[in-house]
C-alpha positions as CSV (number, residue, x, y, z in Angstrom):
1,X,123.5,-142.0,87.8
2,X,120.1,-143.0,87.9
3,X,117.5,-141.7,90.9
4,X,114.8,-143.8,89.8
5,X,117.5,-146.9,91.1
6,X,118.2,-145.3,94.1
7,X,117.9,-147.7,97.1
8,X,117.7,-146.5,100.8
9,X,117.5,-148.0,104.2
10,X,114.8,-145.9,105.7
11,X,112.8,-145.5,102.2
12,X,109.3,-144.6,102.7
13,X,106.8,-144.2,99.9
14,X,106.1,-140.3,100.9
15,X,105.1,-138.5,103.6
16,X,102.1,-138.6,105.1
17,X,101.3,-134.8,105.2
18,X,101.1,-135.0,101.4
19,X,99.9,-138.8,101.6
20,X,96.0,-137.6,100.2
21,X,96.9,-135.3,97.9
22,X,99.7,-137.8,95.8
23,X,96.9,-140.5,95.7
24,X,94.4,-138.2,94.8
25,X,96.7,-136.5,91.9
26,X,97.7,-140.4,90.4
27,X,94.0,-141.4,89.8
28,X,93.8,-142.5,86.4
29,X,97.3,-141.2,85.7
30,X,98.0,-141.9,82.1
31,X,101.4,-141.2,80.0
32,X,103.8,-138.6,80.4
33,X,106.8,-140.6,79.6
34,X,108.4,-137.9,78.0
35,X,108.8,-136.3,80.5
36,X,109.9,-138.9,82.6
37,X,112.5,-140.1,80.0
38,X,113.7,-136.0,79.8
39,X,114.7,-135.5,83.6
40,X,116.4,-138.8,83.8
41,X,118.2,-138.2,80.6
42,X,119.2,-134.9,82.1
43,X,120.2,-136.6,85.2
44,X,122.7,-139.1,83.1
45,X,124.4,-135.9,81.5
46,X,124.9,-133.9,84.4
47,X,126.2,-134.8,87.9
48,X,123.6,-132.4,89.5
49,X,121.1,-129.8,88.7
50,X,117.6,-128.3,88.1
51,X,114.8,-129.6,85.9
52,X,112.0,-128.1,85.9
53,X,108.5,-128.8,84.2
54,X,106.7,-125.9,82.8
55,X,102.7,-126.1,82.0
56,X,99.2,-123.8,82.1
57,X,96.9,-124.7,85.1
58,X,95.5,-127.8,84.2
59,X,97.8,-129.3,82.0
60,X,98.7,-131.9,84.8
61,X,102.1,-130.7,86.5
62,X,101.1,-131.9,90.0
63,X,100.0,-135.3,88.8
64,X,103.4,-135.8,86.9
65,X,105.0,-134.9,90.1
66,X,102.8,-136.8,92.5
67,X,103.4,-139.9,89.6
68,X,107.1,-139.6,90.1
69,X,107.4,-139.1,93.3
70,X,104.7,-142.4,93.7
71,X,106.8,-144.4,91.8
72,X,110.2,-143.9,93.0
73,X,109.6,-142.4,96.9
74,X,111.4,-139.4,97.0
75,X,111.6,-137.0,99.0
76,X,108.9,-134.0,98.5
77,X,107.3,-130.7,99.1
78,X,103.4,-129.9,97.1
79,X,102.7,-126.2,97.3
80,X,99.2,-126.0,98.9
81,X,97.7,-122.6,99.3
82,X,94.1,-123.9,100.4
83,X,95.8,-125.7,103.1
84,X,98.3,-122.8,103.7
85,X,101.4,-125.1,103.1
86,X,104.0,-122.4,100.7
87,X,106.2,-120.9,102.8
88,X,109.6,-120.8,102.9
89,X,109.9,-121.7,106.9
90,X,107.3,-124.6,106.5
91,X,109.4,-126.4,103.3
92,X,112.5,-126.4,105.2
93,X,111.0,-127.7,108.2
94,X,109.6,-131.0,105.8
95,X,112.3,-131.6,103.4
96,X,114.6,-131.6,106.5
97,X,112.8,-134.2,108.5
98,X,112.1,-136.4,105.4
99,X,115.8,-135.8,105.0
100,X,116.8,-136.8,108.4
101,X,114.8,-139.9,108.4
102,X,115.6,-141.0,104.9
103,X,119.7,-140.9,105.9
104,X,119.1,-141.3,109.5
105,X,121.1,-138.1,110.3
106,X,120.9,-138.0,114.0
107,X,123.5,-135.5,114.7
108,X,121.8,-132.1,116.3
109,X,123.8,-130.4,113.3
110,X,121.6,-131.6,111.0
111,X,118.5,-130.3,112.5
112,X,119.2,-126.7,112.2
113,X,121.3,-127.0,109.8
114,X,120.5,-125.0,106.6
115,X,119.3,-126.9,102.9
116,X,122.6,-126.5,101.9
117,X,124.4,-127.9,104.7
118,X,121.5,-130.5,104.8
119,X,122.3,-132.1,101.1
120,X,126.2,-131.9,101.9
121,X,125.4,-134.2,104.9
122,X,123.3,-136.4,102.5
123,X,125.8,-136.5,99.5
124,X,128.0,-137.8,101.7
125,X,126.2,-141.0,102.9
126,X,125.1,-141.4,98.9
127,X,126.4,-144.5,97.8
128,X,128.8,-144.0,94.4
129,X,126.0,-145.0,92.2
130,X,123.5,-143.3,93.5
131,X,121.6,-139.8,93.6
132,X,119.0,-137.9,95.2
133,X,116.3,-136.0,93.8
134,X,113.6,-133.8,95.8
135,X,110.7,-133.0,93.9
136,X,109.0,-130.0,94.4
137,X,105.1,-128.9,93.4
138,X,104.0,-125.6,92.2
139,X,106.6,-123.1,92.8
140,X,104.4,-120.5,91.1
141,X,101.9,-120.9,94.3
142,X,105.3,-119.8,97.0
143,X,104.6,-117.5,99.3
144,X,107.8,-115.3,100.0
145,X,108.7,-112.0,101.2
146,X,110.4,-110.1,98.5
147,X,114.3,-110.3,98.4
148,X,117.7,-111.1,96.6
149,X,117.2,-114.6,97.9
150,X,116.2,-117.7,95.9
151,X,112.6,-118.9,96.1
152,X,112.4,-121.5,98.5
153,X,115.7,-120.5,99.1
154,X,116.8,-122.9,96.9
155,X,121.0,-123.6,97.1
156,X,123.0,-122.1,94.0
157,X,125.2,-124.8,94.0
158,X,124.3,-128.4,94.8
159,X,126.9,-131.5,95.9
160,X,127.3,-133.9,93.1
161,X,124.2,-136.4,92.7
162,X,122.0,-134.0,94.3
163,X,118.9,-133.5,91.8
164,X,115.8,-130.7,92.3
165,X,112.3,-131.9,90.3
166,X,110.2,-128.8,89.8
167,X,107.3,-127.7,88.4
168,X,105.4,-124.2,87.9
169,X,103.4,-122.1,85.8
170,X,104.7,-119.9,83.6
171,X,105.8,-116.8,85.1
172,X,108.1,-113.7,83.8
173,X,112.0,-114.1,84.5
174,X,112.0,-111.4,87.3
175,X,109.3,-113.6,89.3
176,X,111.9,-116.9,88.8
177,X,114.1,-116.2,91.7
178,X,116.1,-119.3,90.8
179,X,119.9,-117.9,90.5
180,X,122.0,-121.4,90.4
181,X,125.5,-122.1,89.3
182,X,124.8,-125.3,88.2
183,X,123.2,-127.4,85.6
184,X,119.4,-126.3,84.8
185,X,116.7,-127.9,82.0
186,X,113.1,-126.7,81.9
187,X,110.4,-128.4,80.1
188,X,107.5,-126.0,79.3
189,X,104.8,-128.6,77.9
190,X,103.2,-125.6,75.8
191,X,105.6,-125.7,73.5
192,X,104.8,-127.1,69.8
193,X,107.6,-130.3,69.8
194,X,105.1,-131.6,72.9
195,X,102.5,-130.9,71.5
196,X,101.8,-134.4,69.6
197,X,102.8,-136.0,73.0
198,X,100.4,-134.2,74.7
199,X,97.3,-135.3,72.6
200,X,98.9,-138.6,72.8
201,X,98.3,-138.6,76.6
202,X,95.1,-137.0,76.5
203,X,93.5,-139.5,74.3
204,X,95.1,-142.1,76.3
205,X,93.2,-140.9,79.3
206,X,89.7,-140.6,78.1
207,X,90.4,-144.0,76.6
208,X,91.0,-145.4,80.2
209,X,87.8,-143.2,81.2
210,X,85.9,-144.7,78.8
211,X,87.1,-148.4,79.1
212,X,87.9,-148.9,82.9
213,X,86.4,-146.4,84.7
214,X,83.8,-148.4,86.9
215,X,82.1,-145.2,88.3
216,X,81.4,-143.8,84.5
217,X,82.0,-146.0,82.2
218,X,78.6,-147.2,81.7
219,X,76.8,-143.8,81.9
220,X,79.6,-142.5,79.2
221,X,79.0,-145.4,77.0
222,X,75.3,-144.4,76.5
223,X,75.8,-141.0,75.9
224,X,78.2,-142.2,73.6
225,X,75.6,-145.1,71.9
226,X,73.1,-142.3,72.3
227,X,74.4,-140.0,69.8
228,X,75.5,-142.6,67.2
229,X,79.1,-142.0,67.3
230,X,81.8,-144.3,67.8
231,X,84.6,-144.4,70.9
232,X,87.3,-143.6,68.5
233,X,85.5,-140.1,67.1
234,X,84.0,-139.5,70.9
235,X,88.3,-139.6,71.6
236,X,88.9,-137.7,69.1
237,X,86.8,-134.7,69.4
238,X,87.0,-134.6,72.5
239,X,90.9,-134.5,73.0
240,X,90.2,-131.5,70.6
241,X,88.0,-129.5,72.8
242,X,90.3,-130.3,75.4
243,X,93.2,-128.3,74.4
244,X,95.5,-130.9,75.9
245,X,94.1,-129.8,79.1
246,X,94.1,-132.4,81.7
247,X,91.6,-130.7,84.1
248,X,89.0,-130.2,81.4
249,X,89.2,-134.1,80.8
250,X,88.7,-134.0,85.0
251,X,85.6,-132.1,84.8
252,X,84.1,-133.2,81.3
253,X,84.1,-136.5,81.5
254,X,82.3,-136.9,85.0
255,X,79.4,-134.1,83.6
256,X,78.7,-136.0,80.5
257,X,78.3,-139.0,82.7
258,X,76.3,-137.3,84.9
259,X,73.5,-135.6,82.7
260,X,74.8,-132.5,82.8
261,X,75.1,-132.1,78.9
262,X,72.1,-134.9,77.7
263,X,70.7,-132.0,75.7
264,X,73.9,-131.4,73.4
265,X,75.7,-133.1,70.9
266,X,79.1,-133.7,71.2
267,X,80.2,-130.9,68.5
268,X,78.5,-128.7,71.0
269,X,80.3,-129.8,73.7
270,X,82.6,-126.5,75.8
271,X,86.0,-125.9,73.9
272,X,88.6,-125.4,76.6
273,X,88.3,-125.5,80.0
274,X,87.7,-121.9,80.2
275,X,85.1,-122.1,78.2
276,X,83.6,-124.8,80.0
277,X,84.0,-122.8,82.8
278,X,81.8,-119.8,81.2
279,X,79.1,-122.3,80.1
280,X,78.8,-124.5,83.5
281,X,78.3,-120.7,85.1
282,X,75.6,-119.9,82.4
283,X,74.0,-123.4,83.1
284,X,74.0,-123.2,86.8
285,X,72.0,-120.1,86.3
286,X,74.6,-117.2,87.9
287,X,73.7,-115.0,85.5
288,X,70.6,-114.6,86.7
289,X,69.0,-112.4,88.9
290,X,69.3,-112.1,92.0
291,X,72.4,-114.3,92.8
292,X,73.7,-112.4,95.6
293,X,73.9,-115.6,98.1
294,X,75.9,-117.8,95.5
295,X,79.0,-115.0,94.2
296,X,79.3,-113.7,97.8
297,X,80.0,-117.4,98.8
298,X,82.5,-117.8,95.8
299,X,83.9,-114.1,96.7
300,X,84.6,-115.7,100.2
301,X,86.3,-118.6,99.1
302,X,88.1,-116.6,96.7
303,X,89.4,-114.3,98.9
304,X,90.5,-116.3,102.0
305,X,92.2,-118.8,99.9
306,X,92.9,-121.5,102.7
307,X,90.4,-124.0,103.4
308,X,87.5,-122.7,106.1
309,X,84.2,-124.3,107.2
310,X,80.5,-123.7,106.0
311,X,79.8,-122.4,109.6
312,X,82.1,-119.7,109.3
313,X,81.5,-118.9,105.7
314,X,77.9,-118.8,106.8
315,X,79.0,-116.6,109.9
316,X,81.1,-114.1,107.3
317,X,78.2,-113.9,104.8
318,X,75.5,-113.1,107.5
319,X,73.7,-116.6,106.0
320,X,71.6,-119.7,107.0
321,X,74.0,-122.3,107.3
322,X,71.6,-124.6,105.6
323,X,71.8,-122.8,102.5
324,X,75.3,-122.0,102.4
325,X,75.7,-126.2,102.4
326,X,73.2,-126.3,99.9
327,X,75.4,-124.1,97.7
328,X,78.8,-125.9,98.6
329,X,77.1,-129.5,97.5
330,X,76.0,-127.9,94.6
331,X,79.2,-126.5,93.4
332,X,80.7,-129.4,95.4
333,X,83.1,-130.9,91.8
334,X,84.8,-127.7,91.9
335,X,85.6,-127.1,95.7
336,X,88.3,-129.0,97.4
337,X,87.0,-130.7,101.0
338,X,89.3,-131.5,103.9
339,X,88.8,-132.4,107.6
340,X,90.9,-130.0,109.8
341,X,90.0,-130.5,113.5
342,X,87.1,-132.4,112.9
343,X,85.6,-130.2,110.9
344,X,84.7,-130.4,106.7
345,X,86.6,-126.9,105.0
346,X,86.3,-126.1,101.7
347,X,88.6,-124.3,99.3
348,X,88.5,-123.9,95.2
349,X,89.6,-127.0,94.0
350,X,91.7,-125.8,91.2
351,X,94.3,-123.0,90.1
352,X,92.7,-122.7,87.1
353,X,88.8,-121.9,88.2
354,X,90.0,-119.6,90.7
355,X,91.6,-117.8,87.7
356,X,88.3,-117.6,86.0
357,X,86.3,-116.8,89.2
358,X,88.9,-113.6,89.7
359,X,88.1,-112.5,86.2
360,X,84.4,-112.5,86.7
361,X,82.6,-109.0,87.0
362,X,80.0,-110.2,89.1
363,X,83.2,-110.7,92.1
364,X,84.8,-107.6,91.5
365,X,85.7,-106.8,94.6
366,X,84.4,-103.1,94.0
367,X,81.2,-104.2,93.7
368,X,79.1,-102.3,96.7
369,X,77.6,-105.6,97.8
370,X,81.3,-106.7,98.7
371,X,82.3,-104.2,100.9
372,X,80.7,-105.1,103.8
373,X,81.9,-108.7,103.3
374,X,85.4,-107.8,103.0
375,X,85.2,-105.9,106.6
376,X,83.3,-109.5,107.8
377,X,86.1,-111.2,106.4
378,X,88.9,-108.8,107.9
379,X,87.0,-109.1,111.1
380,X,87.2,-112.9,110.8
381,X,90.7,-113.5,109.9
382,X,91.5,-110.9,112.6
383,X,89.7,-113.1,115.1
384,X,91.2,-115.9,113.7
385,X,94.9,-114.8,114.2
386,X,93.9,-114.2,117.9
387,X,93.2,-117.8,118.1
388,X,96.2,-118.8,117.2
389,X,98.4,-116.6,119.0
C-alpha cells in the first residue's frame, strides 16, 4: 500500500492557505531520501499508523514535509505561530475541508463530523490499493489547553490505509500527548545512524548553492577564488561548521555572498548556527551602547509572536516609524514578511533565532526598560481583541 500512488478525482496540489509557505520551504530542496524511503517502508509493513520525523530547529523538518506533501498532494496542516495558525479548532476546520473536497463528501455528516468519524467516511471511498496520508508540520509549535486528550486531538485508532506524517522537535514524553493504539515509527534525524546521511544532504545543498544558484552563485564563486581554496574544501568545511544544520546553510551562504564575511577566512567562518547567531549580533553592533531602539523592537516581536505591522510596532515602542523600518530592513534575512489586509507584518523568521533572542540578557524581560513596553503591548493586544470581537 503505497500513498505516494495514490490517485484521486478531486486531487489538488495543496491548499492554498499553506500554498506560500510549501513553495517557500522546497527552494533548493536537496536529499532526504531516507527519510522518504523510511515512512513508505513503514507504510508497506503496517496497514495504518504514525510516523513521525524528529529534528532540532533548523535541521529542515518543514521542508521535508512541504517536499512530500509537493510531490504527492496530500492532504496538510503547517503549524504557524507568526500567523497564529496551531490550534486545535483551526486544524480540524482545514483537514476537514481538504477532506471533504478531496472525497467529495457532501453529506452534512461529514461537516461536523469529528477526525475520527471524518477518516472512517474517507477509508471507505479508498480504493483497495490505496491509502491516505495527512501530513502534519511542527507539532512542537500546538497550541492546546492542557488535558487527557491527544494533541491535535489526534484519533487512537485509525481505519486501515489511513497514514499521519509528522514532524516536531524534540520534546519530553509527558509534552507528546500522542496515546495511539496503533502502529507508530519516529525518525529523530539527531541520532548517529543519520548522521552520514545528513552531511550527505548538506553537502549536496551547498553544492546546488554553489553551482546553480543564479542569485549567488557568482558572488560565492569569488569569495571562493578569492581565498585560494577549491569548491570541494569550501563543501567540506563548510558542511562542518554547519552541524548538519539546514538553516545555517540558509543564512551562511547568502552572507558570504553578500559581503558580510569579506574580511574572514573560511576557517573563521561561525561554527553552528548559534554561533553564527552570537557573531552576526556582535557584527551588527548590539552590543554596543546605547541599543535601546533595536532589542525593544526584537523584545516586541518576540513577545507578540504572530505577525504585526511596523506602524504598530512603532506605535507599541513610542518610535518614529521611519526608524523602526530602518531597523526591520536591516534585520530584514531574519524576519518573516506577510501581507495581512493590505498591510506588510513581520514576525521572527525562524524557531531557532527566536530561541537565541529569548536567551539573550539584553531582552530579559525584567529588564526596567521593558516594563513599560510590556504594559504598551498588553494595552495593544487588549485593543486588538476588541477589534475583533
Amino acid at each position: 500500500m503505497n500513498p505516494s500512488e495514490s490517485t484521486k478525482p478531486n486531487l489538488t496540489p495543496y491548499p492554498d492557505e499553506f500554498k506560500a509557505t510549501i513553495e517557500e520551504k522546497i527552494k533548493s530542496f536537496c536529499g532526504r531520501e531516507f527519510v522518504f524511503n523510511a515512512f513508505e517502508e513503514f507504510c508497506r509493513k503496517n496497514v495504518n499508523g504514525y510516523f513521525t520525523v524528529i529534528g532540532d530547529a533548523g535541521m529542515g523538518k518543514s521542508a521535508i514535509a512541504a517536499k512530500y506533501v509537493y510531490k504527492h498532494h496530500l492532504p496538510c496542516y503547517f503549524n504557524i505561530i507568526a500567523e497564529g495558525r496551531n490550534r486545535p479548532e483551526q486544524f480540524l476546520t482545514s483537514i476537514r475541508q481538504q477532506l471533504i473536497t478531496r472525497y467529495s463528501l457532501v453529506d452534512q455528516n461529514a461537516q461536523d463530523a469529528d477526525l475520527s468519524g471524518l477518516l472512517v467516511k474517507v477509508s471507505q471511498k479508498l480504493p483497495k490499493d490505496e491509502s491516505l496520508v495527512i501530513v502534519v508540520d511542527a507539532l512542537d509549535e500546538v497550541e492546546q489547553e492542557p488535558g487527557a486528550g491527544n494533541i491535535f486531538f489526534l484519533p487512537e485508532t485509525l481505519p486501515e490505509g489511513v497514514y499521519f506524517f509528522l514532524t516536531r522537535r524534540p520534546y519530553t514524553p509527558e509534552k507528546k500527548r500522542l496515546r495511539i493504539s496503533v502502529p507508530s515509527q519516529e525518525l529523530d534525524l539527531r541520532k548517529v545512524e543519520y548522521e552520514t546521511l545528513n552531511a550527505k544532504d548538506i553537502k549536496g545543498y551547498i553544492r546546488l548553492f554553489i553551482n546553480h544558484d543564479e542569485e549567488h552563485k557568482d558572488n560565492l564563486g569569488k569569495w571562493i577564488k578569492e581565498r585560494d581554496i577549491s569548491a570541494d574544501n569550501f563543501i567540506e568545511q563548510v558542511a562542518a561548521k554547519s552541524d548538519n544544520n539546514f538553516m545555517y546553510l540558509r543564512y551562511i551562504l547568502p552572507a558570504i555572498t553578500n559581503g558580510f564575511y569579506n574580511d574572514l577566512s573560511l576557517q573563521q567562518l561561525p561554527s553552528g548556527l548559534q554561533d553564527y547567531y552570537r557573531i552576526h549580533w556582535v557584527r551588527m553592533g548590539m552590543d554596543d551602547k546605547p541599543q535601546d531602539l533595536r532589542v525593544i523592537i526584537l523584545f516586541i516581536l518576540v513577545e507578540i509572536a504572530t505577525a504585526i505591522p511596523c506602524e504598530m510596532i512603532a506605535e507599541i515602542a513610542n518610535q518614529d516609524e521611519y526608524n523602526v523600518q530602518s531597523f526591520l530592513d536591516e534585520w530584514v534575512e531574519y524576519l518573516k514578511k506577510r501581507v495581512i489586509k493590505e498591510e506588510t507584518c513581520y514576525s521572527i523568521y525562524h524557531a531557532s533565532f527566536l530561541d537565541f533572542l529569548k536567551g539573550k540578557r539584553e531582552l530579559k524581560k525584567n529588564r526596567k526598560i521593558f516594563q513599560q513596553v510590556n504594559q504598551y503591548i498588553s494595552d495593544y493586544l487588549e485593543v486588538e481583541g476588541d477589534n475583533i470581537g
